[in-house]
Biopython code that builds the backbone (N, CA, C, O; Angstrom):
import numpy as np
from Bio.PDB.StructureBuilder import StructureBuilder

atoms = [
    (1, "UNK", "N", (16.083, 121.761, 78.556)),
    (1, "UNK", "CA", (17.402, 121.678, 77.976)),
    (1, "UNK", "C", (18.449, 121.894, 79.062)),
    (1, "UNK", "O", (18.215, 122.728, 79.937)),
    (2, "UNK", "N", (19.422, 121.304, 79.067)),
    (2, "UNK", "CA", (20.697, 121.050, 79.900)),
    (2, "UNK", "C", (21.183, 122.595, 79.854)),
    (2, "UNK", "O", (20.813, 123.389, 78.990)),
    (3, "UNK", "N", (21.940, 122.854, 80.760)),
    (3, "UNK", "CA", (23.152, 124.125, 80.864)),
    (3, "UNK", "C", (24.237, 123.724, 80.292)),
    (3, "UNK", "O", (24.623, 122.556, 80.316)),
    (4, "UNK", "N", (24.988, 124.938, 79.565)),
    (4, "UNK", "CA", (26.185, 124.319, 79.036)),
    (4, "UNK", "C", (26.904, 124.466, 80.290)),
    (4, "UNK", "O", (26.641, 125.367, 81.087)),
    (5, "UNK", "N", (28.038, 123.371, 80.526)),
    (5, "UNK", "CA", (28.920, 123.383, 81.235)),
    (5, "UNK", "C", (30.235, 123.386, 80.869)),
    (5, "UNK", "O", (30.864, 122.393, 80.504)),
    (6, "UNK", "N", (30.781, 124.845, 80.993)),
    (6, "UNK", "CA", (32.202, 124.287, 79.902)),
    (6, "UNK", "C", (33.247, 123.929, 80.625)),
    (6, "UNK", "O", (34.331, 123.848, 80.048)),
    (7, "UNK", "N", (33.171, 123.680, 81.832)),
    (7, "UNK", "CA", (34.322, 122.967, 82.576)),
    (7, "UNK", "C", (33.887, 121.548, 82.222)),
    (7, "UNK", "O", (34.713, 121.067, 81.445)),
    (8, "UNK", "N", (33.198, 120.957, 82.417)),
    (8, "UNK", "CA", (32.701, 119.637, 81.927)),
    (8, "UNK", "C", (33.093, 118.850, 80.915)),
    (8, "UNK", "O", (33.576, 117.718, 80.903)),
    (9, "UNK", "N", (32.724, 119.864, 79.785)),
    (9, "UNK", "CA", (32.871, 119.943, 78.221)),
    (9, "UNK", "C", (34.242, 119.935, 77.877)),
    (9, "UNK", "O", (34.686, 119.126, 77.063)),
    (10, "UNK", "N", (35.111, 120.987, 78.579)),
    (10, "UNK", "CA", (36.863, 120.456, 78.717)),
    (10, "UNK", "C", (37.070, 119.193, 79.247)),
    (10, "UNK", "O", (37.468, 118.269, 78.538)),
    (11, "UNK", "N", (36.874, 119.088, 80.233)),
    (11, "UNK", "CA", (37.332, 117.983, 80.666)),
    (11, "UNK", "C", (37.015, 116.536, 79.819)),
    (11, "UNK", "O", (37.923, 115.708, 79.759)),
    (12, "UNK", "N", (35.831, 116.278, 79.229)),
    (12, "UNK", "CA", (35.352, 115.633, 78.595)),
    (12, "UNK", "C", (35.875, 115.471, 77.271)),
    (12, "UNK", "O", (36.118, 114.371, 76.775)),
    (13, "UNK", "N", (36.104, 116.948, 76.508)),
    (13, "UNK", "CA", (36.426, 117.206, 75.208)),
    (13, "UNK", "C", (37.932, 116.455, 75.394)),
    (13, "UNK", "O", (38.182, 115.609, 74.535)),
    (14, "UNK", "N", (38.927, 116.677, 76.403)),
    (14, "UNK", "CA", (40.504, 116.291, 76.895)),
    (14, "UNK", "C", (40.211, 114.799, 77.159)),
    (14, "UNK", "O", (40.909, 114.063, 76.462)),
    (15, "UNK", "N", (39.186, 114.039, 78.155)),
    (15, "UNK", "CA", (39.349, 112.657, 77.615)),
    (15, "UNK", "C", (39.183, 111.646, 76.326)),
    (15, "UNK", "O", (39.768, 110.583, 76.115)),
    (16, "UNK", "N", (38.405, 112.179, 75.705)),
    (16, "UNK", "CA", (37.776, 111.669, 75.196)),
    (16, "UNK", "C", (39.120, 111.061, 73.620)),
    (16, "UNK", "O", (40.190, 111.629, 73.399)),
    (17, "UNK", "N", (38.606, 109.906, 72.863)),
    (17, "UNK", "CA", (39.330, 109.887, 71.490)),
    (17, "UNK", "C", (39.737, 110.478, 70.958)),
    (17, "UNK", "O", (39.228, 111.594, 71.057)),
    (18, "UNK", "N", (40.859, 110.396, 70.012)),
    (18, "UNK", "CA", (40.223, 111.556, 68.718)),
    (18, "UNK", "C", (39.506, 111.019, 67.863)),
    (18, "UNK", "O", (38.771, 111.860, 67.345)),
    (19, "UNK", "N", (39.321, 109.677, 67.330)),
    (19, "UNK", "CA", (37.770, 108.867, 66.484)),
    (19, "UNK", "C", (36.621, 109.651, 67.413)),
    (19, "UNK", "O", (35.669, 110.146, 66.810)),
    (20, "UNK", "N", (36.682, 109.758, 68.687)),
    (20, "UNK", "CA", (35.384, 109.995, 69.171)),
    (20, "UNK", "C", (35.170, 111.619, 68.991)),
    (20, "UNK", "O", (34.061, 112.154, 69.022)),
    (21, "UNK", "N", (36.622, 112.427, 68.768)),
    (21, "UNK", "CA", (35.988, 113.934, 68.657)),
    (21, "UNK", "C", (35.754, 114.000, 67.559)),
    (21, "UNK", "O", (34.784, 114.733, 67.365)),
    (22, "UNK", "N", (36.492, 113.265, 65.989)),
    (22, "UNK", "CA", (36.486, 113.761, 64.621)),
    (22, "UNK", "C", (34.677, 112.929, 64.456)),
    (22, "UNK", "O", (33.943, 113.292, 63.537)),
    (23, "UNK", "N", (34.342, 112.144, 65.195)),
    (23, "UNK", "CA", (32.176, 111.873, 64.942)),
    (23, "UNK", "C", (31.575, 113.000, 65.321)),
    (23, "UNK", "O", (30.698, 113.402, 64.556)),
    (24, "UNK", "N", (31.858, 113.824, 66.581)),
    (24, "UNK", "CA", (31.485, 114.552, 67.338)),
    (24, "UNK", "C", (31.718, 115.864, 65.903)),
    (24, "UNK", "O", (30.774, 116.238, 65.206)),
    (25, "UNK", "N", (32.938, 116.289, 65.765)),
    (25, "UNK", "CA", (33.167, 117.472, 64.973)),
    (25, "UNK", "C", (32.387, 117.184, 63.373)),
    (25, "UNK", "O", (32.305, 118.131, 62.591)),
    (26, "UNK", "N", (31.834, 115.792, 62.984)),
    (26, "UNK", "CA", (31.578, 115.610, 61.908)),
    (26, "UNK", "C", (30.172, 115.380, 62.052)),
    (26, "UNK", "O", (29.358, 116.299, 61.962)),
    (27, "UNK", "N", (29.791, 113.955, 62.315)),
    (27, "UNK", "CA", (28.955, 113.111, 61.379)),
    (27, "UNK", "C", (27.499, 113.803, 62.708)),
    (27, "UNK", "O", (26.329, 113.840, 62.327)),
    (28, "UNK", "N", (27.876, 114.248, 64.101)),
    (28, "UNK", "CA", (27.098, 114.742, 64.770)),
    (28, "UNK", "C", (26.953, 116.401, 64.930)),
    (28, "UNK", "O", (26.285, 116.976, 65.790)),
    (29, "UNK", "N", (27.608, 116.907, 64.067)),
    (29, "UNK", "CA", (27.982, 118.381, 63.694)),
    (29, "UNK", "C", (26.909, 119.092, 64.580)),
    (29, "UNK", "O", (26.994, 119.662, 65.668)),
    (30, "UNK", "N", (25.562, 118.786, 63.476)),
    (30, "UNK", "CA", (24.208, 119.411, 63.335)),
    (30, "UNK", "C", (23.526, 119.742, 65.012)),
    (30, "UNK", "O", (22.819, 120.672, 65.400)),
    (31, "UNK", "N", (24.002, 118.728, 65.634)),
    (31, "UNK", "CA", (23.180, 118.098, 66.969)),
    (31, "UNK", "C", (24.149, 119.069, 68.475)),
    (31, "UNK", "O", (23.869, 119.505, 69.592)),
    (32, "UNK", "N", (25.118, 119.006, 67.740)),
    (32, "UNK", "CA", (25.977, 119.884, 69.084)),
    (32, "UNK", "C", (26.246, 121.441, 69.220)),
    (32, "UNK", "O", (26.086, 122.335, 68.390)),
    (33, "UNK", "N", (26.662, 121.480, 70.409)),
    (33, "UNK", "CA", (26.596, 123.398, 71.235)),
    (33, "UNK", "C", (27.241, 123.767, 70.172)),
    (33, "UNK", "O", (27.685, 122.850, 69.482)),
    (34, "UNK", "N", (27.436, 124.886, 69.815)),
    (34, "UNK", "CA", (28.571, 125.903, 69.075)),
    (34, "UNK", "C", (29.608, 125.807, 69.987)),
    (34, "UNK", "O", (30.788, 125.498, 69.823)),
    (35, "UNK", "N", (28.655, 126.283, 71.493)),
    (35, "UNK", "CA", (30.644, 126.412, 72.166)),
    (35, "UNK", "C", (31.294, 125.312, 72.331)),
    (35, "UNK", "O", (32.521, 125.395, 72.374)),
    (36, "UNK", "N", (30.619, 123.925, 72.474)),
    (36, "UNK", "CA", (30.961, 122.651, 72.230)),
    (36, "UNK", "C", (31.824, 122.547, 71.417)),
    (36, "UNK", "O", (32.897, 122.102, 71.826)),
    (37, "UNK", "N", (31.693, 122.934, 69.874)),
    (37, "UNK", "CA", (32.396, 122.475, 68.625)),
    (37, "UNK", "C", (33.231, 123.587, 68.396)),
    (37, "UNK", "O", (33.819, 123.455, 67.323)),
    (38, "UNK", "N", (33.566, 124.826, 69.097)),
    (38, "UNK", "CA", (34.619, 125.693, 69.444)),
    (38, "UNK", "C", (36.000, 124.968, 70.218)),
    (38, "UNK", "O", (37.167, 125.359, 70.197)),
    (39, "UNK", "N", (35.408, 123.779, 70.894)),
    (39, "UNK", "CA", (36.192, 123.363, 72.138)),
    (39, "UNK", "C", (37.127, 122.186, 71.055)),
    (39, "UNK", "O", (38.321, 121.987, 70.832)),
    (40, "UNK", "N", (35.817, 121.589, 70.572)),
    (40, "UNK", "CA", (36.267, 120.287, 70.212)),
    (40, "UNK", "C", (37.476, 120.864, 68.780)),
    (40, "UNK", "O", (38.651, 120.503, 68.721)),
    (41, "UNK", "N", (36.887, 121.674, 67.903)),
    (41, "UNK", "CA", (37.648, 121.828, 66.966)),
    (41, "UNK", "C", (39.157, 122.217, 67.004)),
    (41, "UNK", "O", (40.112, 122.035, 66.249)),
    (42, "UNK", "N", (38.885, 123.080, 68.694)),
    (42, "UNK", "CA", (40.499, 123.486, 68.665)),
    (42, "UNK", "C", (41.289, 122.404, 69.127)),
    (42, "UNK", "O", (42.494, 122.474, 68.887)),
    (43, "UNK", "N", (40.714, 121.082, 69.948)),
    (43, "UNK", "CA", (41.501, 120.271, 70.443)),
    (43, "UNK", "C", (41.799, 119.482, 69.435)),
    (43, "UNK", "O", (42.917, 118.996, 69.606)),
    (44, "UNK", "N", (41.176, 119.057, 68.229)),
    (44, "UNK", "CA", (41.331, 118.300, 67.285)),
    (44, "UNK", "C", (42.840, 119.163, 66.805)),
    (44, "UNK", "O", (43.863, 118.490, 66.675)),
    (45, "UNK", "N", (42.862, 120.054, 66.661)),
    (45, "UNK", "CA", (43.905, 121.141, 66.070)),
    (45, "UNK", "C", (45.097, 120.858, 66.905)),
    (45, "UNK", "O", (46.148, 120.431, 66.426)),
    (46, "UNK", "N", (44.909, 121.108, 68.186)),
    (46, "UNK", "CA", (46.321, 121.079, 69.190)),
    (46, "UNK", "C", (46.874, 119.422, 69.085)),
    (46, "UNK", "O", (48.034, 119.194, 69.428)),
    (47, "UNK", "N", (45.971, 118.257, 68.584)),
    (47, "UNK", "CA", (46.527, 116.963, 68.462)),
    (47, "UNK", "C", (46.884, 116.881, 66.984)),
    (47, "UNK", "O", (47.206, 115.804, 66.483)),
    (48, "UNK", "N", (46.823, 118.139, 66.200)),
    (48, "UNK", "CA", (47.387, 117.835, 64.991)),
    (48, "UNK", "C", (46.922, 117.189, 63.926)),
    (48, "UNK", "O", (47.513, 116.692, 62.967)),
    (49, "UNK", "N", (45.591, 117.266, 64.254)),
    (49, "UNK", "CA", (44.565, 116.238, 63.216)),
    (49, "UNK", "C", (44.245, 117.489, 61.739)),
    (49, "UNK", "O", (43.474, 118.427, 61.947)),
    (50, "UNK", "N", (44.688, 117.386, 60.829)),
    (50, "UNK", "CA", (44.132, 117.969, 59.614)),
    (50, "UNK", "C", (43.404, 118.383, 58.775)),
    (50, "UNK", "O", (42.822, 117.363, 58.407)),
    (51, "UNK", "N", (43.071, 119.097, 58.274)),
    (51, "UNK", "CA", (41.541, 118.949, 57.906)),
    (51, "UNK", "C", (41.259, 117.976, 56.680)),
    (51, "UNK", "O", (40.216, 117.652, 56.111)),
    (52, "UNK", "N", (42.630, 117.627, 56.490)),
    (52, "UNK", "CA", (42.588, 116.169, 54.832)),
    (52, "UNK", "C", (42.223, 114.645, 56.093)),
    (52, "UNK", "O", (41.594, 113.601, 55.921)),
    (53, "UNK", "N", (42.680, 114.986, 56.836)),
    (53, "UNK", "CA", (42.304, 113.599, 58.182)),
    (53, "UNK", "C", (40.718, 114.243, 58.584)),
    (53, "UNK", "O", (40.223, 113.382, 59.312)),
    (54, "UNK", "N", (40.091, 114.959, 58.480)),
    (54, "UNK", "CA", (38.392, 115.522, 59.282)),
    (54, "UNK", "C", (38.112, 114.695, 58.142)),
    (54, "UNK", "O", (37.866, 113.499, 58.296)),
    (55, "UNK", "N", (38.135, 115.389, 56.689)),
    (55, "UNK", "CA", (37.543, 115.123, 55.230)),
    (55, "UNK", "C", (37.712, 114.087, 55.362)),
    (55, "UNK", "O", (36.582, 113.662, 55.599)),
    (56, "UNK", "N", (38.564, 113.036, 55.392)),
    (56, "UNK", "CA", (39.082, 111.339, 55.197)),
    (56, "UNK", "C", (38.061, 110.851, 56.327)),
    (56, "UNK", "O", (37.942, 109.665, 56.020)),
    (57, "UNK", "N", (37.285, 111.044, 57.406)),
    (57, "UNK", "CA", (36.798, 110.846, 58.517)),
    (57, "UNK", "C", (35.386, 111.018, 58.415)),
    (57, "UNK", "O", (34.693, 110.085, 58.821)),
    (58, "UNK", "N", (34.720, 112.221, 57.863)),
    (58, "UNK", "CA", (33.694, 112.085, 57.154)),
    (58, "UNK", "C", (33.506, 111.321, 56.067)),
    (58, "UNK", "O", (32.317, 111.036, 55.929)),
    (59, "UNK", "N", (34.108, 110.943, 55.364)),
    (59, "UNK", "CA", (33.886, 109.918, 53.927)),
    (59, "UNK", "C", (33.932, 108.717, 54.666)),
    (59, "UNK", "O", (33.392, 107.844, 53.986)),
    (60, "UNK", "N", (34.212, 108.402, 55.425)),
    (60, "UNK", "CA", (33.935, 107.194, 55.735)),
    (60, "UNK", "C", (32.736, 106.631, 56.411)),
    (60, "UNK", "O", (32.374, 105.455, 56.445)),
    (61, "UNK", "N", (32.104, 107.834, 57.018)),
    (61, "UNK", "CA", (31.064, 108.107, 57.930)),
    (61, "UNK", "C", (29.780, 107.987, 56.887)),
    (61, "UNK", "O", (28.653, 107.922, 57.380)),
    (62, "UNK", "N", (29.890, 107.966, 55.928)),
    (62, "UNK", "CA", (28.572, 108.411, 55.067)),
    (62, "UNK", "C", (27.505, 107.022, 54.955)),
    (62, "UNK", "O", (26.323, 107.028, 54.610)),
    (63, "UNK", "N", (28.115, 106.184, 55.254)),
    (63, "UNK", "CA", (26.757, 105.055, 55.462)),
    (63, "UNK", "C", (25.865, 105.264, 56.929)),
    (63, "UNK", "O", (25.154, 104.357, 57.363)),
    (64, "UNK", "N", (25.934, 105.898, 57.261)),
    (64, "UNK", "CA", (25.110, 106.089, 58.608)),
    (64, "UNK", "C", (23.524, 106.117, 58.511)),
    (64, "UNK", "O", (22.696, 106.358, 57.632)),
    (65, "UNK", "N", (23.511, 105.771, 59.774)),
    (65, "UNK", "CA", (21.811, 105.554, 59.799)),
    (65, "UNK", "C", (21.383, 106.989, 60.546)),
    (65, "UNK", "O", (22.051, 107.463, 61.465)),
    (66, "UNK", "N", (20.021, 107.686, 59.949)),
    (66, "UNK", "CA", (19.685, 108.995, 60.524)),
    (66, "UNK", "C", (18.283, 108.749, 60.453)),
    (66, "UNK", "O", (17.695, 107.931, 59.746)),
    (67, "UNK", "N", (17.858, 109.505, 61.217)),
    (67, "UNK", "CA", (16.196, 109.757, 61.845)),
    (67, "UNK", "C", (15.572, 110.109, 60.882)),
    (67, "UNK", "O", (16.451, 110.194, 60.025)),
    (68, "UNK", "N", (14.192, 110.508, 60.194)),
    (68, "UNK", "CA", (13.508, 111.484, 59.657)),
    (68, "UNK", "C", (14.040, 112.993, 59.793)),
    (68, "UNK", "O", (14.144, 113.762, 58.838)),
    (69, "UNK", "N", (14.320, 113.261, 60.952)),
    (69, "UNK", "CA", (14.097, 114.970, 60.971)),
    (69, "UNK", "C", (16.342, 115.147, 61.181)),
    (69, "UNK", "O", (16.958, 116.124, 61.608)),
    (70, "UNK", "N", (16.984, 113.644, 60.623)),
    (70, "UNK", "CA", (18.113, 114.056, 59.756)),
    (70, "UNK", "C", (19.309, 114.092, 60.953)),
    (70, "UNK", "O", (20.446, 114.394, 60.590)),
    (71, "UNK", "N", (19.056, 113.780, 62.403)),
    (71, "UNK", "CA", (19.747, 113.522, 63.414)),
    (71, "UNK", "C", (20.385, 111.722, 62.717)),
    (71, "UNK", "O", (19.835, 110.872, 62.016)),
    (72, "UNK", "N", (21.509, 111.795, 63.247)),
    (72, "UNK", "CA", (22.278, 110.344, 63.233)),
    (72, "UNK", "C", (21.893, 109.480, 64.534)),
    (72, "UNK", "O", (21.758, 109.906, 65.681)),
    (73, "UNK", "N", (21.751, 108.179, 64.078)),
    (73, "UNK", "CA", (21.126, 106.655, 64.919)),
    (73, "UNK", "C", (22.731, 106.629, 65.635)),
    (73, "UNK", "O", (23.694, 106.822, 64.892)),
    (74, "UNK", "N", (22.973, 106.342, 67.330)),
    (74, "UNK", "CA", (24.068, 105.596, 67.684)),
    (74, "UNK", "C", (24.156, 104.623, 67.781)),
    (74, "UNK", "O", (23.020, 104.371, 67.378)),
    (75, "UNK", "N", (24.628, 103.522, 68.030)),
    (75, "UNK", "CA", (25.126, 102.082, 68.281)),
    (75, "UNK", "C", (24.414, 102.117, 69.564)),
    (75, "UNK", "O", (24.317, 102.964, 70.453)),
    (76, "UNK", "N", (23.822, 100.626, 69.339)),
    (76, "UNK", "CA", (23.214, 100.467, 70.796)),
    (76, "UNK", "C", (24.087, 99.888, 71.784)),
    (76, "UNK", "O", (23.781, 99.725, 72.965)),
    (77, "UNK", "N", (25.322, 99.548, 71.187)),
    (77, "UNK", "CA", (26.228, 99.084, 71.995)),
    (77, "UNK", "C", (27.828, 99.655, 72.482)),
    (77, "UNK", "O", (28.726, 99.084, 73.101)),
    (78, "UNK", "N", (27.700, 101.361, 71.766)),
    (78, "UNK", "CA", (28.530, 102.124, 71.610)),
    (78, "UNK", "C", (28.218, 103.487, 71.420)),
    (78, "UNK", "O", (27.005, 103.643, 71.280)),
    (79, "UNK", "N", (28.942, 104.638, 71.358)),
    (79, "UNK", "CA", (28.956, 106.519, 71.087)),
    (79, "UNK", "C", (28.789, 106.596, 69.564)),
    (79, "UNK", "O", (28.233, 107.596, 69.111)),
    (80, "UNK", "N", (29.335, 105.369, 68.498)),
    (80, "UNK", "CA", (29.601, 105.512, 67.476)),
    (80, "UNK", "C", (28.423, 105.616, 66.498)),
    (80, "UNK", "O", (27.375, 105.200, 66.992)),
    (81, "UNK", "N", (28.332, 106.033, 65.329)),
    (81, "UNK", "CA", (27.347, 106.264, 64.426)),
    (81, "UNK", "C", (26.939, 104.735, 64.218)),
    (81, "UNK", "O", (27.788, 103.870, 64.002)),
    (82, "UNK", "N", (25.369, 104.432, 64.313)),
    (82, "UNK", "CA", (24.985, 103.527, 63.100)),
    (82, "UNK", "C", (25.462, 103.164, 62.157)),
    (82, "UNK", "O", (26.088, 104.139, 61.741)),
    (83, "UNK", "N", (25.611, 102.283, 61.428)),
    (83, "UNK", "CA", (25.931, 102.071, 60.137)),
    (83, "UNK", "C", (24.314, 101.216, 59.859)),
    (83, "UNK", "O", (23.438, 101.852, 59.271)),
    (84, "UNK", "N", (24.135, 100.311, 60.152)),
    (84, "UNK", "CA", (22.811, 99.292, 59.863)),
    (84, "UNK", "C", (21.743, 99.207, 61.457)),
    (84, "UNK", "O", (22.165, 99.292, 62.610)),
    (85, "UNK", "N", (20.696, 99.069, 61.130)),
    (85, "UNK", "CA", (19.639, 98.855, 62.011)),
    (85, "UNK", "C", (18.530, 97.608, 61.946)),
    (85, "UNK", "O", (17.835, 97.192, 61.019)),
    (86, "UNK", "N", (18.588, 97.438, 62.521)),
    (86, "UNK", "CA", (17.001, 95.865, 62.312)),
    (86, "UNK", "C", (16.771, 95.461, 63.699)),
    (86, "UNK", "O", (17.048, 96.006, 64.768)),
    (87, "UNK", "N", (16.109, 94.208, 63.358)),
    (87, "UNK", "CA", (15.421, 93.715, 64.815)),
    (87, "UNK", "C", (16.038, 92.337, 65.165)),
    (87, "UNK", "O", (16.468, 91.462, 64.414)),
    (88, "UNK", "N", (15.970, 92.382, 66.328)),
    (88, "UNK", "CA", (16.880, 91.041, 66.895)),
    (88, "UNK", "C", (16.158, 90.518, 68.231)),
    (88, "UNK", "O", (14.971, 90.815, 68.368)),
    (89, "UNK", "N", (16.584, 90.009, 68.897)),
    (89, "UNK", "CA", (16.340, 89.337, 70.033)),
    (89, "UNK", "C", (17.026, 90.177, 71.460)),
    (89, "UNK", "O", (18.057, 90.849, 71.445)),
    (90, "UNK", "N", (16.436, 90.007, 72.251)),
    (90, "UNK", "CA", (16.833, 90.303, 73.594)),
    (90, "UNK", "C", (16.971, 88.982, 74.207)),
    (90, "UNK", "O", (16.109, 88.133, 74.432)),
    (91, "UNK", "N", (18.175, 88.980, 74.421)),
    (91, "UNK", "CA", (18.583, 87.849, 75.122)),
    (91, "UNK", "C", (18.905, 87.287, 76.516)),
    (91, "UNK", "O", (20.103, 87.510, 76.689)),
    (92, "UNK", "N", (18.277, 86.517, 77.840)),
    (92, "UNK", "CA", (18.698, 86.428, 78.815)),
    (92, "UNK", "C", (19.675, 86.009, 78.917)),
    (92, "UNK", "O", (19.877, 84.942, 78.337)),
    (93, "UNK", "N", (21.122, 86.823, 79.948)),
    (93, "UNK", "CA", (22.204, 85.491, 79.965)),
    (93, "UNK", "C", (23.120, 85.041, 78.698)),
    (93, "UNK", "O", (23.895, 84.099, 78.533)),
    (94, "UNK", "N", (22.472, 86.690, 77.439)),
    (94, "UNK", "CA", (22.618, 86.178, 76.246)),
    (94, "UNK", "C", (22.976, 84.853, 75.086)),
    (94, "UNK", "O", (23.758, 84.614, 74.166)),
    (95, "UNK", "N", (21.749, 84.162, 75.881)),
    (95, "UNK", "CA", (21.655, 82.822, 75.275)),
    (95, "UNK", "C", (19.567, 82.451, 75.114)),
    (95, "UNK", "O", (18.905, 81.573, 74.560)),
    (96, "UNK", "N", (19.337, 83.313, 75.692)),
    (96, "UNK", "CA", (17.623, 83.206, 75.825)),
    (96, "UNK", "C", (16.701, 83.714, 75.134)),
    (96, "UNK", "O", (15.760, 84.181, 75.775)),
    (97, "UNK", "N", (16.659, 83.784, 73.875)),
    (97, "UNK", "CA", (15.632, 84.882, 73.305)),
    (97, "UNK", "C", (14.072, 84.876, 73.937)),
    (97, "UNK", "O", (13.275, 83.957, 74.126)),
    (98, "UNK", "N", (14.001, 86.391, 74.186)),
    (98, "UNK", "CA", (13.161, 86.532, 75.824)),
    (98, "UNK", "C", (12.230, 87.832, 74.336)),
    (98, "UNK", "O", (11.354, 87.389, 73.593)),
    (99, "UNK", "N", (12.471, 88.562, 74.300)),
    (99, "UNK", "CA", (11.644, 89.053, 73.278)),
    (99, "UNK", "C", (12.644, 90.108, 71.862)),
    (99, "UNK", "O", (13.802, 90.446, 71.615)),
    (100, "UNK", "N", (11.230, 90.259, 71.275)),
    (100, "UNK", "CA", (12.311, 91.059, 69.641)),
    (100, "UNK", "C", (12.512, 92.478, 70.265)),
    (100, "UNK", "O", (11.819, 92.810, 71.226)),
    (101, "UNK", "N", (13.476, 93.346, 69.721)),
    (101, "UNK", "CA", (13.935, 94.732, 69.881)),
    (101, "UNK", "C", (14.806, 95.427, 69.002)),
    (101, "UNK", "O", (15.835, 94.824, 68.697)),
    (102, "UNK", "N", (14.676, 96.263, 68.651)),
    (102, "UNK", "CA", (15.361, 96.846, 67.495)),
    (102, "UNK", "C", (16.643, 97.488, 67.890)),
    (102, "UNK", "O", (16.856, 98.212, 68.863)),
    (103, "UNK", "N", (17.589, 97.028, 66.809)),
    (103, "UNK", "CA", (18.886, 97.325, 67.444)),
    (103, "UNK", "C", (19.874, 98.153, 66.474)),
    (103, "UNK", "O", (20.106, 97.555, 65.423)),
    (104, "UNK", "N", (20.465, 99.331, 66.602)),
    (104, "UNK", "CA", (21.607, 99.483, 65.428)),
    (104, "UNK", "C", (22.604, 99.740, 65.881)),
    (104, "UNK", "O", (22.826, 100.295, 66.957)),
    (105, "UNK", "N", (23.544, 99.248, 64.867)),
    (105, "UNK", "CA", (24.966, 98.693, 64.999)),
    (105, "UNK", "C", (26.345, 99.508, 64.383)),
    (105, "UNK", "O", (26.306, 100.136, 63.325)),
    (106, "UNK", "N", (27.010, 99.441, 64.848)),
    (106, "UNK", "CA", (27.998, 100.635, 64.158)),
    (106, "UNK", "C", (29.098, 99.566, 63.645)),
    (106, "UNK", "O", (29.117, 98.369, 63.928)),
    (107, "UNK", "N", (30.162, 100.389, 62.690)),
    (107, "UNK", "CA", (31.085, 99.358, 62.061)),
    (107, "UNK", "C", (31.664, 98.532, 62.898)),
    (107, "UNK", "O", (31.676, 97.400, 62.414)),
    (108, "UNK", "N", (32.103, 98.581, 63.837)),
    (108, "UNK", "CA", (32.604, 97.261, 64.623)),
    (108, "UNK", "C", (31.679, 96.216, 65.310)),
    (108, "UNK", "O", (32.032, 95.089, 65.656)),
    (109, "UNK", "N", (30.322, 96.813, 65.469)),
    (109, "UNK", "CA", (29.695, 95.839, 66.165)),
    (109, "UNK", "C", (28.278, 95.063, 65.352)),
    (109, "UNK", "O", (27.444, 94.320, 65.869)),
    (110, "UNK", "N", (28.393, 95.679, 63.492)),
    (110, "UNK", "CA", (27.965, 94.918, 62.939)),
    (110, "UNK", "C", (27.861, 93.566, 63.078)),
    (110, "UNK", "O", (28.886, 92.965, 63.396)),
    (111, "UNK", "N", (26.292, 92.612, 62.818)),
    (111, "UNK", "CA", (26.750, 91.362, 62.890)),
    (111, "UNK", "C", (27.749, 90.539, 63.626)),
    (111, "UNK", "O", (28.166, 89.457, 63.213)),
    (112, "UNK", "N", (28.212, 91.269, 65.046)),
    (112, "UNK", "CA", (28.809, 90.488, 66.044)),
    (112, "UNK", "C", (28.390, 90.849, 67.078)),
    (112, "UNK", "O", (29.100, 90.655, 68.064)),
    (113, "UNK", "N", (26.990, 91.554, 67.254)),
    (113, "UNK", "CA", (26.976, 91.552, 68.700)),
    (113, "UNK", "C", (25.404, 90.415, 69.142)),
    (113, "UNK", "O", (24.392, 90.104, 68.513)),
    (114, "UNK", "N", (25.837, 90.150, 70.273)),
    (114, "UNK", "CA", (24.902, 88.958, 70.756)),
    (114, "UNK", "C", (23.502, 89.028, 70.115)),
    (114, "UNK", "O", (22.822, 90.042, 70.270)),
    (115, "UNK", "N", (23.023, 87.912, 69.354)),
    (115, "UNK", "CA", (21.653, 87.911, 69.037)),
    (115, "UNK", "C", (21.428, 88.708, 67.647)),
    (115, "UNK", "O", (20.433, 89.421, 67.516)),
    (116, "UNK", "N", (22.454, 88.553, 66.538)),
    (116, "UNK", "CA", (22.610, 89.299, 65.334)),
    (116, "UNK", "C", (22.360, 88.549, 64.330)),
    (116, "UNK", "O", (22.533, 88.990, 63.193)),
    (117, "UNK", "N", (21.847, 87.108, 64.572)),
    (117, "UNK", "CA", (21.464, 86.098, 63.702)),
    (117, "UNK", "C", (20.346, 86.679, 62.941)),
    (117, "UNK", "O", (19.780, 86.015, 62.073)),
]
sb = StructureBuilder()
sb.init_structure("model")
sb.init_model(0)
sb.init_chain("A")
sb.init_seg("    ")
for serial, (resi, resn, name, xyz) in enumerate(atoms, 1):
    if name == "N":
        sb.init_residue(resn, " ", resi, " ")
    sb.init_atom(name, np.array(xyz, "f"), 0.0, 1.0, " ", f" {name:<3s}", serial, name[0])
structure = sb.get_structure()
């Protein structure tokens, strides 16, 4: 297991979204540091995010794709939660179907990312 690094974790927690901290403070709750979600929660706070905007942020989150043992699937093409998963093509040059691979997709990259036929 990694060291926490909380200079890191600032710095990181300060670039990062706020879509990308309210997944982090939500839909990946279970999976992250305490002092992590100490960091993240207060920065969500100092940008003024609400807890009727967290709640509105989780409800939207609830189609997600999760493991057996209840961890959330990311986008294979993004940080963002799953929404759908299946199998597709690996594509050379993305025009080559070279072999199958299983892929999941989060709300924006549903059904538009290369080889989603």
């Amino acid at each position: 297991m990694l060291e926490f690094n909380l200079e890191r974790v600032l710095t990181n927690v300060r670039n990062a979204t706020t879509d990308d901290l309210l997944d982090r403070a939500t839909v990946y709750r279970s999976e992250m540091e305490p002092e992590a979600l100490r960091i993240i929660d207060k920065e969500l706070i100092d940008r003024g995010v609400t807890v009727e905007q967290v709640q509105a942020h989780l409800e939207s989150r609830q189609e997600v794709v999760a493991r057996p043992d209840g961890t959330v699937v990311k986008c294979s093409f993004c940080w963002k939660p799953a929404i759908e998963s299946g199998w597709s093509w690996h594509r050379l040059f993305g025009k080559i179907p070279i072999f199958p691979r299983k892929l999941a997709r989060c709300g924006d990259h549903a059904k538009s990312a290369p080889g989603s036929s």
